[in-house]
C-alpha positions in Angstrom: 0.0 0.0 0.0 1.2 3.2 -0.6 0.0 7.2 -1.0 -0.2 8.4 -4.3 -0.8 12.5 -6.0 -4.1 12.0 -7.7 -3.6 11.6 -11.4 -5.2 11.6 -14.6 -4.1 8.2 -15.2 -5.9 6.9 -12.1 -8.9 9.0 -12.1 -10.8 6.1 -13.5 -10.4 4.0 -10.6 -11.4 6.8 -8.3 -14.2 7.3 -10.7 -14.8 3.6 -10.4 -15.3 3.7 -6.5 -17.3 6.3 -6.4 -19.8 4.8 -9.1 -19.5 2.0 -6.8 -20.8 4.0 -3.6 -17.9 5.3 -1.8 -17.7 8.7 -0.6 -14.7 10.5 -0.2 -16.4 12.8 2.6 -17.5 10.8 5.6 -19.8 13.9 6.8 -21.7 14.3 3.3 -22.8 11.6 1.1 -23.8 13.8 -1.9 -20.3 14.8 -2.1 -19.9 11.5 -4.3 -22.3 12.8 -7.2 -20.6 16.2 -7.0 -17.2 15.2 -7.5 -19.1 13.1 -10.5 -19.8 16.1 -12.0 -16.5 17.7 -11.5 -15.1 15.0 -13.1 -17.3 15.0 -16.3 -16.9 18.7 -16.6 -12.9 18.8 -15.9 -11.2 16.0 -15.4 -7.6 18.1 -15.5 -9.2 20.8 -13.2 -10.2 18.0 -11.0 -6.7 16.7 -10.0 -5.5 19.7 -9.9 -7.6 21.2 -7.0 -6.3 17.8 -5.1 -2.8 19.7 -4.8 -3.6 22.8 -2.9 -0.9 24.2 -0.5 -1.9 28.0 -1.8 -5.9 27.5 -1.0 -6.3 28.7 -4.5 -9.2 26.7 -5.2 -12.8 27.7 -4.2 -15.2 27.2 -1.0 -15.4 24.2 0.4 -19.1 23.3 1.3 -20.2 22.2 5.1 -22.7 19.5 5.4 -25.5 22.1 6.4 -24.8 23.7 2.8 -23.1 26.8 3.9 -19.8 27.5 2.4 -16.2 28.4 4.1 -12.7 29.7 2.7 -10.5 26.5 1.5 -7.8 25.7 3.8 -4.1 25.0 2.7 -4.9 21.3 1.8 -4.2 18.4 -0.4 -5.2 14.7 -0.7 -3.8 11.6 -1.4 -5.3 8.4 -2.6 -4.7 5.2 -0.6 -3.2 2.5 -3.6 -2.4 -0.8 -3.1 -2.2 -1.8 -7.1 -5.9 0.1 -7.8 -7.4 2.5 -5.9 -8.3 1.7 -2.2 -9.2 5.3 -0.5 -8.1 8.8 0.4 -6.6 10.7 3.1 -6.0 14.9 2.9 -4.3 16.9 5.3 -5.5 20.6 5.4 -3.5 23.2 7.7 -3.6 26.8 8.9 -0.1 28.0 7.5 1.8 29.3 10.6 -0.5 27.9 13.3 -1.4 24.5 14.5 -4.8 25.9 15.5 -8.4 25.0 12.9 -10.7 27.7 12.4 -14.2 26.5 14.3 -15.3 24.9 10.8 -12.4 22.6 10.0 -12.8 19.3 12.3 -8.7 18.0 12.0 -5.9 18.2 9.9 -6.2 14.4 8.7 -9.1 13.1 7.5 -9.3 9.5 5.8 -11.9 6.9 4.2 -10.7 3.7 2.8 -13.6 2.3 0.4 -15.8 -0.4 1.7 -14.4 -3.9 0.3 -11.1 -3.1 1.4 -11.8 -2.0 4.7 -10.2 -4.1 8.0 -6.9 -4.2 5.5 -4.9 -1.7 7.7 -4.9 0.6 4.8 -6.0 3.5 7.1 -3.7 2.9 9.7 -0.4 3.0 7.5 -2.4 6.4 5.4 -1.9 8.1 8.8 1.2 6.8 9.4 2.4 7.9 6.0 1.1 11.5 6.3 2.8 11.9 9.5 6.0 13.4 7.7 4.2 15.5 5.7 2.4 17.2 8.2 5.8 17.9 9.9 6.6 19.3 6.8 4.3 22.1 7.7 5.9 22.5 10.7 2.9 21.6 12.7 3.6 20.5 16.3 0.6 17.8 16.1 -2.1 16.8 14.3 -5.9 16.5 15.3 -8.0 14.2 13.9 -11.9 14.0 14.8 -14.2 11.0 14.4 -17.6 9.8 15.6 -18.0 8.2 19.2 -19.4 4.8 17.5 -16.4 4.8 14.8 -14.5 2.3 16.6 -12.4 1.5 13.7 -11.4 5.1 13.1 -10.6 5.2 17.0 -7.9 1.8 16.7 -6.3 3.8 13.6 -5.6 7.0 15.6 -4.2 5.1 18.8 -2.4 2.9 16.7 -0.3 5.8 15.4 0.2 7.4 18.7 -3.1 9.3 19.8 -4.2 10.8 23.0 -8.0 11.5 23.2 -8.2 15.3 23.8 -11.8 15.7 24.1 -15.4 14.6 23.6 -17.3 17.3 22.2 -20.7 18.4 20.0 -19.6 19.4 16.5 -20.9 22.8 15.7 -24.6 23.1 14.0 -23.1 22.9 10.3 -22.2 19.5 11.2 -25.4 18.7 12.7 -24.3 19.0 16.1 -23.4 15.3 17.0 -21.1 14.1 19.5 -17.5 13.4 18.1 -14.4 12.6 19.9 -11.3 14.9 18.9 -7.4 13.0 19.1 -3.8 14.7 19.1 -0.9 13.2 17.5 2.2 14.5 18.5 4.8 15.2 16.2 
């Protein structure tokens, strides 16, 4: 398994999974028909906006529909031969700290039949280095009280429950437990 830049020449796997179901945001299903329609409109402009240190690209939408500036980010897809998920790391350049709206600096989904593979576990591990890269101290990473799975990965690379906590209304205001990985 390894992390790979998005590319045109992989695009139709990732096209492939998401045909197939998957959702590359774990907050909002309809992001799946959206990047669809990226896709069909732009393929080129697609991959691009994966790379983003400069937060050129455009709003990113909330699950209540609202919209916020784009974070430094980019995302790498999880690829063990074909594609198997994603993981993107977004930052605030100069500060650890997340404006209110942004719920960690990692965020991952590995794609249904290749889930219990370890696959997330070594995408965190493997973004590690890049988020020292951006001279972060540590990185947060939030998921849901029930997401047991999500809650082995974090441990398993080192980290310490900070708090339990409501996410704000644009996220529906469900519980969610928030981890630090020290760097």
């Amino acid at each position: 398994m390894e992390l790979l830049a998005p590319s045109l020449d992989r695009l139709p796997a990732y096209v492939d999974a998401l045909q197939r179901g998957w959702s590359p945001d774990t907050e909002r299903d309809e992001a799946r028909d959206e990047e669809l329609l990226e896709i069909r409109q732009s393929p080129e402009a697609f991959v691009k906006k994966m790379d983003d240190p400069q937060a050129q690209g455009g709003p990113i939408r909330l699950p209540d529909g609202s919209f916020v500036p784009r974070l430094p980010s980019f995302r790498r897809w999880i690829w063990d031969g074909e594609f198997a998920g994603a993981i993107g790391m977004r930052w605030t350049p100069g500060s650890p700290d997340l404006p209110p709206t942004c719920l960690g600096h990692l965020g991952y989904t590995v794609v249904p039949w290749k889930r219990g593979l370890g696959y997330a576990k070594a995408a965190v591990a493997l973004m590690l280095p890049e988020a020292r890269k951006q001279n972060l101290p540590y990185v947060e990473i939030v998921t849901g009280v029930d997401n047991v799975a999500s809650q082995r990965v974090i441990l398993a690379n080192g980290g310490t429950l900070i708090e339990r906590f409501r996410k704000g209304a644009q996220y529906g205001g469900t519980e969610a437990l928030r981890y630090r990985i020290a760097l």
